[in-house]
C-alpha positions as CSV (number, residue, x, y, z in Angstrom):
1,X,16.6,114.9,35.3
2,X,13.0,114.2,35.2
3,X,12.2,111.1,33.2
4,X,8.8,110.0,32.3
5,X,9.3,107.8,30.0
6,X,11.2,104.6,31.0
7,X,10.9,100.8,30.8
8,X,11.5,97.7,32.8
9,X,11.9,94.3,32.3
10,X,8.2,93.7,32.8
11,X,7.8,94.9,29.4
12,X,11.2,95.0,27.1
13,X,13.5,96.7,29.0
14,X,16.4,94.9,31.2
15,X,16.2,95.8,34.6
16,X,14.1,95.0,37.5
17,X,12.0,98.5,38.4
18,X,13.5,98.1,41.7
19,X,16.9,98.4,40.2
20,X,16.1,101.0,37.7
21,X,14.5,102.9,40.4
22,X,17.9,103.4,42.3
23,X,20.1,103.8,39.6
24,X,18.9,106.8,38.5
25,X,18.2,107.8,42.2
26,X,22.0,107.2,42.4
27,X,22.4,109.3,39.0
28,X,20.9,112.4,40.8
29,X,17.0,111.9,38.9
30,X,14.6,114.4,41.0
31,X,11.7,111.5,40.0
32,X,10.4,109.0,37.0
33,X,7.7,107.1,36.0
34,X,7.9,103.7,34.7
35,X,6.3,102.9,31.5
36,X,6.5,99.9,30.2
37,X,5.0,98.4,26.8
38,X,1.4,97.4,27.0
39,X,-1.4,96.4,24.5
40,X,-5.0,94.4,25.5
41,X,-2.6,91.5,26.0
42,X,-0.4,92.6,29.0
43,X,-2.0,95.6,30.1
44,X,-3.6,94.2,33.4
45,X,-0.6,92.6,34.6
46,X,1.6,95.1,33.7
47,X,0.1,98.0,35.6
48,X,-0.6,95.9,38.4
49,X,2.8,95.0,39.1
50,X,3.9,99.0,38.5
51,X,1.3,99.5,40.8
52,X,2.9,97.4,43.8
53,X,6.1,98.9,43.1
54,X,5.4,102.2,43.0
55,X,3.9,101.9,46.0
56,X,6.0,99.4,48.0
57,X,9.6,100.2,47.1
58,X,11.0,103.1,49.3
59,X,13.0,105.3,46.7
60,X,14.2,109.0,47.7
61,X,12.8,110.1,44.6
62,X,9.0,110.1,43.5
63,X,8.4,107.0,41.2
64,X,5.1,107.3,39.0
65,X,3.1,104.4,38.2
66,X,2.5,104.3,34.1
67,X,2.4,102.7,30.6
68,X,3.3,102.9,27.3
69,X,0.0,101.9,24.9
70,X,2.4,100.7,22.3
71,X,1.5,99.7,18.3
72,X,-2.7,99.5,19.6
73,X,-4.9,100.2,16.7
74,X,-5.7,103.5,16.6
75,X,-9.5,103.0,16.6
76,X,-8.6,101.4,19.8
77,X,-6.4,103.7,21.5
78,X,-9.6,105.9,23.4
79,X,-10.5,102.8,25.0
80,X,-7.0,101.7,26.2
81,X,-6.3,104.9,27.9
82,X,-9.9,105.0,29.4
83,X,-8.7,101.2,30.8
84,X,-4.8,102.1,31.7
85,X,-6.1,105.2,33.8
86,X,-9.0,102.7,35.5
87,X,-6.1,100.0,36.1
88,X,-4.1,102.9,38.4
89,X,-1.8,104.2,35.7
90,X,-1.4,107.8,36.5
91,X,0.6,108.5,33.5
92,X,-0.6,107.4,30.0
93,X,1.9,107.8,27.4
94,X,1.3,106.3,23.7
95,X,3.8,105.2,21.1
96,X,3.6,107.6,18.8
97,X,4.7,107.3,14.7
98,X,8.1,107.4,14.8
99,X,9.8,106.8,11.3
100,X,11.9,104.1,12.5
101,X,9.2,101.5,13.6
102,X,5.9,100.8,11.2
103,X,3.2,102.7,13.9
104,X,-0.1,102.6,12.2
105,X,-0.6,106.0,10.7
106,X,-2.9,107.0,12.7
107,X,-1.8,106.7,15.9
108,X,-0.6,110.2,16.9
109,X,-4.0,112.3,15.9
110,X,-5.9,109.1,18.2
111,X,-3.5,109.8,20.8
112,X,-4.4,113.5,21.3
113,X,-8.3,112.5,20.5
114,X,-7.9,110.2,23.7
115,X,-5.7,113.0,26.0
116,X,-2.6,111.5,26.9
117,X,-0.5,112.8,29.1
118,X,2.4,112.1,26.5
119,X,3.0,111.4,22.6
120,X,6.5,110.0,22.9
121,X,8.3,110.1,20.1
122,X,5.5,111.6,17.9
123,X,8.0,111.4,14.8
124,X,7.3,113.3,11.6
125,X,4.0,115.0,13.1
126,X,1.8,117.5,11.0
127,X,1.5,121.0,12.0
128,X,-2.5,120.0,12.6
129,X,-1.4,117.4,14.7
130,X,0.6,119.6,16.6
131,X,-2.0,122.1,17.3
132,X,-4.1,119.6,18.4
133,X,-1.7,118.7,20.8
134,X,-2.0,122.2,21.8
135,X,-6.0,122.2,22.3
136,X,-5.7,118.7,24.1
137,X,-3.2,119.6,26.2
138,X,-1.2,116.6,25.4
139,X,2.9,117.1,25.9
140,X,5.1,116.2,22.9
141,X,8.2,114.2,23.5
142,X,11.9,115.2,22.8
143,X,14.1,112.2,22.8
144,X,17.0,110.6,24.0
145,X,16.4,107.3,22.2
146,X,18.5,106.3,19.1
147,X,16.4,106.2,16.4
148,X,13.3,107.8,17.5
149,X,15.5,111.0,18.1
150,X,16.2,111.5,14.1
151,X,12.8,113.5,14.3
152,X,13.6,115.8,17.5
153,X,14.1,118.7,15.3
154,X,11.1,118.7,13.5
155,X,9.1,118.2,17.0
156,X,10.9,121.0,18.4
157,X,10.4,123.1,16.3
158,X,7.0,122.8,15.1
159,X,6.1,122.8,19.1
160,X,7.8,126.4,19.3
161,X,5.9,127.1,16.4
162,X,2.4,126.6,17.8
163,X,3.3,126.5,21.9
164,X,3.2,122.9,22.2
165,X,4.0,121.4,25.7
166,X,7.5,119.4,25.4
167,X,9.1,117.3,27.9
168,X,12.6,115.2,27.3
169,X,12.5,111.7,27.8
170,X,15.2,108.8,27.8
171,X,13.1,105.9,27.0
172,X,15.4,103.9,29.0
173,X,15.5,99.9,28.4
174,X,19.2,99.8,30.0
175,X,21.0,100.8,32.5
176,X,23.0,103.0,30.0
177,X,20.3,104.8,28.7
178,X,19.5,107.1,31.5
179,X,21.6,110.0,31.4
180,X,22.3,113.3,33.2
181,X,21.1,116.8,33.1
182,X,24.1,117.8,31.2
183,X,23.4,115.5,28.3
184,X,19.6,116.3,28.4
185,X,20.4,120.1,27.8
186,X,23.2,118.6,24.6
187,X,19.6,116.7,23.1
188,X,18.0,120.3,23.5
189,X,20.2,122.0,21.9
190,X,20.6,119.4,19.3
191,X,17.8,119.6,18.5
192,X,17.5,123.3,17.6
193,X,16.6,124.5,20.7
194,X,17.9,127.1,23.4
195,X,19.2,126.1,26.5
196,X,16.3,128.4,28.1
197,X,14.0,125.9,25.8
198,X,15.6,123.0,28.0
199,X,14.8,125.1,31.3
200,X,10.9,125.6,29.9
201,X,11.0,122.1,29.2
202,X,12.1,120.5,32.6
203,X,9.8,123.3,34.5
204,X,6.8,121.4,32.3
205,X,7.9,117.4,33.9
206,X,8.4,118.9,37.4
207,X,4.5,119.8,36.6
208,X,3.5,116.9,35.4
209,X,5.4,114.8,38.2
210,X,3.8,117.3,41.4
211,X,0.1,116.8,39.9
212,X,0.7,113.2,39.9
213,X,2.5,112.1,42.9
């Protein structure tokens, strides 16, 4: 498992990065990035302190240093990327409109505008907004999560439909959430996908983790 989308407890999650560094080291992870919940309130502390980590903590996996730009306005989103990437974040992800939280509408076209690495959990996204995604280069996000994974389907799908870029992502905010590569191909196929679909998708986070680390 590759997981670039996770949080600590310097945002909402409940484990030191240190701690959620080595249990999924000790859960057979090949790397992950730590992403925790930021807006223009948090977002300089935040990445700083991924920043040390990242580079402090020795890990026998590679640990990216990111964010997750979470409910920001979405006139506002170009700018917060522009800052997380200037702040060290190597991995930008945004908090895309899932249907269970009340994301400004919005938020998923301004995501791609700004080029994110990653829309997680993009929810009920429009086939325009998917082949966007597709011009911008911007990876669309399959799931673990309960809740935002109601819409896994409908991403799936409509990437296969227009050659979007997926990768699978836990979204991990305890210990319990991270999961093994068995389970992630069971979310693939859940979703309507192949288990070939899963392979496709893991070869795109082993690409996205090699450019960054």
């Amino acid at each position: 498992m590759i997981d670039l989308h996770t949080h600590s407890l310097l945002s909402d999650g409940e484990l030191l990065p240190s701690e959620l560094i080595r249990r999924a080291e000790a859960m057979g992870y090949k790397g992950i990035a730590i992403t925790d919940h930021s807006d223009a309130s948090n977002i300089d502390f935040v990445i700083e302190r991924i920043v040390v980590v990242c580079k402090e903590l020795k890990s026998g996996i590679p640990i990216i240093p990111g964010v997750e730009l979470t409910h920001i306005p979405p006139p506002q989103i170009q700018e917060m990327v522009r800052k997380a990437r200037g702040l060290g974040a190597k991995l930008v992800v945004v908090h895309g409109e899932t249907q269970v939280e009340p994301v400004s509408p919005g938020t998923n076209r301004a995501a791609i505008s700004a080029g994110v690495d990653i829309l997680a959990h993009p929810g009920l996204i429009t086939e325009e907004e998917v082949k966007f995604a597709v011009e911008r280069s911007v990876h669309l996000e399959l799931t673990a999560r309960k809740g935002h994974s109601l819409a896994n389907g409908h991403v799936g799908r409509l990437a296969k439909k227009f050659g979007a870029n997926m990768v699978l992502n836990t979204d991990t905010h305890s210990s319990s959430d991270l999961i093994t590569d068995e389970m992630a191909i069971k979310i693939v196929i859940g979703a309507g996908l192949a288990e070939d679909d899963f392979k496709n998708i893991y070869k795109n986070a082993e690409k996205i983790l090699h450019k960054l680390i």
